[in-house]
C-alpha positions, 0 to 999 in steps of 0.5 A: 741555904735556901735555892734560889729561882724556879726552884725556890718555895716562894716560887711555888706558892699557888694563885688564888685561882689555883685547884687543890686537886692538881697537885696530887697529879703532881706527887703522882708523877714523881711516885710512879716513877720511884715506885719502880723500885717495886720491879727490882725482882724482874731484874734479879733472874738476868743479873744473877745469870748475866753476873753470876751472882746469887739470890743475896748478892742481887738484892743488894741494890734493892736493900741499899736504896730502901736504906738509903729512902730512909737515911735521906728522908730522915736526914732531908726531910728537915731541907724538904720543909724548908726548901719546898716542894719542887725542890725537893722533887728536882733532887729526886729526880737528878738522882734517881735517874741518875742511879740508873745511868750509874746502873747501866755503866756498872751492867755494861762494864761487868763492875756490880759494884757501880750498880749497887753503887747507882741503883742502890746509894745515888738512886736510894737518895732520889727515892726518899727525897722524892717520896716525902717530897709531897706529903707535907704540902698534901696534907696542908691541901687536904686537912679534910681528906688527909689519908685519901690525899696521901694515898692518892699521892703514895699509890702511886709509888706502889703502883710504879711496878705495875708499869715497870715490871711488865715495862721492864720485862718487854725491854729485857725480851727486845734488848736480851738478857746479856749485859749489853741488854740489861744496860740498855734497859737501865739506860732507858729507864733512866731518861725516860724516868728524867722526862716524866718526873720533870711533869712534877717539878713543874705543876707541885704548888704550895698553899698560901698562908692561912689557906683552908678548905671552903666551909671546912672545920677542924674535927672534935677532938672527942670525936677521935682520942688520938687526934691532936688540935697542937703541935709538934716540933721534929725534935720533941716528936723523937722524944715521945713514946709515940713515935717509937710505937709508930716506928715499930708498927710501921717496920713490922708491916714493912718487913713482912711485905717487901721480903715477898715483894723483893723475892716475888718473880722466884717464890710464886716459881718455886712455890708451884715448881713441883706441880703439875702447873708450873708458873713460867717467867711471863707469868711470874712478872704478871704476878709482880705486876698484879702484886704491884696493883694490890700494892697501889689499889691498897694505899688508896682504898685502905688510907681512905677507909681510915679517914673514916674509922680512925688510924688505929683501927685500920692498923689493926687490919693490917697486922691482924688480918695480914698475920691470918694470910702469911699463915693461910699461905705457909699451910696451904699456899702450894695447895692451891695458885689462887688461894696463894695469889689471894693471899698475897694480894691482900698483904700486899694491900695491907702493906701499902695501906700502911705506908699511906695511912702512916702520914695522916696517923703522924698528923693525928698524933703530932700535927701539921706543924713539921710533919714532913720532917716527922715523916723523914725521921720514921721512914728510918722504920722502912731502912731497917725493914729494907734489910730484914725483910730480903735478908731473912727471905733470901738467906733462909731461901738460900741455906735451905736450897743449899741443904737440898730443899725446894719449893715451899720448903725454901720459905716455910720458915721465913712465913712464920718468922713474918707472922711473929713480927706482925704480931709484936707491931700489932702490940706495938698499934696498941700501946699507942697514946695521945701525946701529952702536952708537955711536947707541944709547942709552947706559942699560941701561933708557931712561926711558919715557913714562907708559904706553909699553911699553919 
């Protein structure tokens, strides 16, 4: 059943007056704020002391939300097509603030279970709703641009840990480091969060039916082999080799990234903990945050770059060239803070680029027809990386710790583990085909959703 009133597509169908260019704002605002999840790392020193938890144990909120982004962007992207927009980003934002009110409660009562329950579950819904919630409506603004809309759009949600980690970090000096403190933290995130995503829900607009850029044309199709001129249904898109290539690049480069990102504050920490230049607690939340700029800088500069020279090429940089820096790191990482900082910096990039030059490659092979919900079913590639990647960094960190190791010694082999996976994804980039047609709709003109651009 579709929502009726404000809520509903019909609802949010633009005037002819309207500009294109408001609704990346409005994508943005929901970004940022989910893009928090990219912070999780300056929450694990206080709840594993506070809780008594280990490295693992603390991940476990951060694992469950990127699970559960994927299982909901999979399961609603078909709701997010249908219902639209707006919708989508009220339903984004009741459930991850409302993730972070369970969080609080959980801290408050020393019951962590309501905090993987909270941060994890309820709030892991409100980050896949929210994170397909624009896309399809971006690319139906922008067939020109499509990888610098997405990107403009997607930065964002790499970029919400520039603002939460240091954000987060300042609250966590104000409120301390107890329970009562972490909850409070958790207690403002969460109406602030509420506050700022409502900007979003209340600006997204959808084009009106048959709407088009000014004098533009569709590109030849000679011009780029991958890039399809017909349509693909969700179900026929799960049928193709094509999808699963894509699925497979796209879990490779996740889990190569979000083990780091996850586990950011402590491994630049012990990586430089037995030099004469330790890095001190302010200064590993700076690296979160500078982590998180790379991340944001990367979906915009990276996405763009591929509307220029196509989305296999920039996939190959991204797992070639971030299998060269995991490599640079695991060497020569502890011998120098800048080159490790360079280094991951660039992966970071990489990793973001990937997540926002994914939606504008699934256009390419499949259409615009129901790329939203196209998109929903890969982002199951981000659930499966979001356990990989903190598992293989944390449960080698920790077994290593419990042998006595420290330093570099605690992730040596989890680099190398991540540089092997960028090289099965960058076969997997390769292997990648045009559709064939027998996947296509068979109608001359698909049947739109009221207010969809076909």
């Amino acid at each position: 059943m579709s929502p009726a009133g404000f809520l509903s597509r019909s609802r949010t169908v633009a005037a002819p007056t309207w500009s294109r260019w408001l609704v990346p704002p409005a994508a943005l605002s929901v970004h940022l704020a989910i893009g928090q999840a990219y912070a999780w790392s300056v929450f694990k020193p206080p709840l594993e002391s506070a809780l008594g938890l280990s490295g693992t144990q603390s991940a476990l909120p951060f694992q469950l939300g990127i699970v559960m982004l994927g299982l909901s962007a999979a399961f609603g992207g078909t709701l997010v097509e249908r219902n639209g927009p707006r919708w989508a980003m009220f339903v984004s934002m009741t459930c991850f603030s409302s993730g972070f009110l369970l969080s609080a409660l959980g801290v408050a009562t020393r019951q962590y279970w309501l905090v993987v329950l909270g941060y994890g579950f309820v709030g892991g819904i409100g980050l896949g709703i929210g994170y397909i919630s624009p896309v399809s409506t971006l690319i139906k603004w922008f067939p020109d641009r499509p990888g610098m809309a997405t990107g403009i759009a997607i930065m964002g949600f790499g970029g919400g840990a520039l603002i939460a980690s240091p954000w987060s970090a300042q609250m966590l000096d104000s409120f301390g480091t107890s329970t009562t403190g972490i909850a409070t933290t958790f207690l403002v995130h969460g109406v602030v969060y509420a506050v700022f995503m409502s900007m979003g829900v209340l600006l997204v607009r959808v084009p009106p039916d048959g709407w088009t850029p000014k004098g533009w044309q569709p590109p030849a199709v000679a011009a780029r082999p991958l890039i399809t001129t017909a349509d693909v249904s969700a179900s026929n898109a799960i049928r193709t080799p094509q999808f699963y290539f894509l699925w497979v690049v796209l879990c490779c480069n996740v889990t190569a990234g979000i083990g780091i990102l996850e586990k950011a504050a402590p491994m630049i920490r012990d990586f430089f903990s037995g030099t004469a230049t330790p890095v001190a607690v302010g200064a590993a939340a700076g690296f979160v945050a500078l982590l998180s700029l790379a991340n944001m800088t990367g979906r915009f500069v990276w996405s763009s770059t591929s509307d220029l020279i196509g989305r296999k090429n920039m996939y190959r940089v991204y797992l070639g060239v971030g299998a060269l820096l995991y490599l640079a790191i695991a060497l020569l990482g502890d011998n120098s803070k800048p080159l490790f900082i360079v280094c991951a910096l660039g992966i970071l990039s990489f990793y973001g680029g990937g997540f926002a030059t994914v939606p504008a490659y699934l256009k390419d092979l499949f259409g615009t027809y129901q790329v939203g919900a196209i998109h929903g079913r890969l982002l199951t590639a981000w659930s499966t990386a979001g356990v990989l990647g903190p598992l293989i960094i944390n449960a080698i960190a920790d077994s290593q710790k419990a042998a006595g190791r420290s330093g570099p010694d605690l992730y040596t082999t989890s680099l190398f583990i991540m540089i092997g996976l960028l090289a099965v994804g960058f076969l997997a980039n390769e292997l990648i085909r045009p559709v064939h047609d027998r996947y296509h709709e068979r109608r001359a003109a698909p049947v739109a959703e009221k207010g969809q651009v076909r």
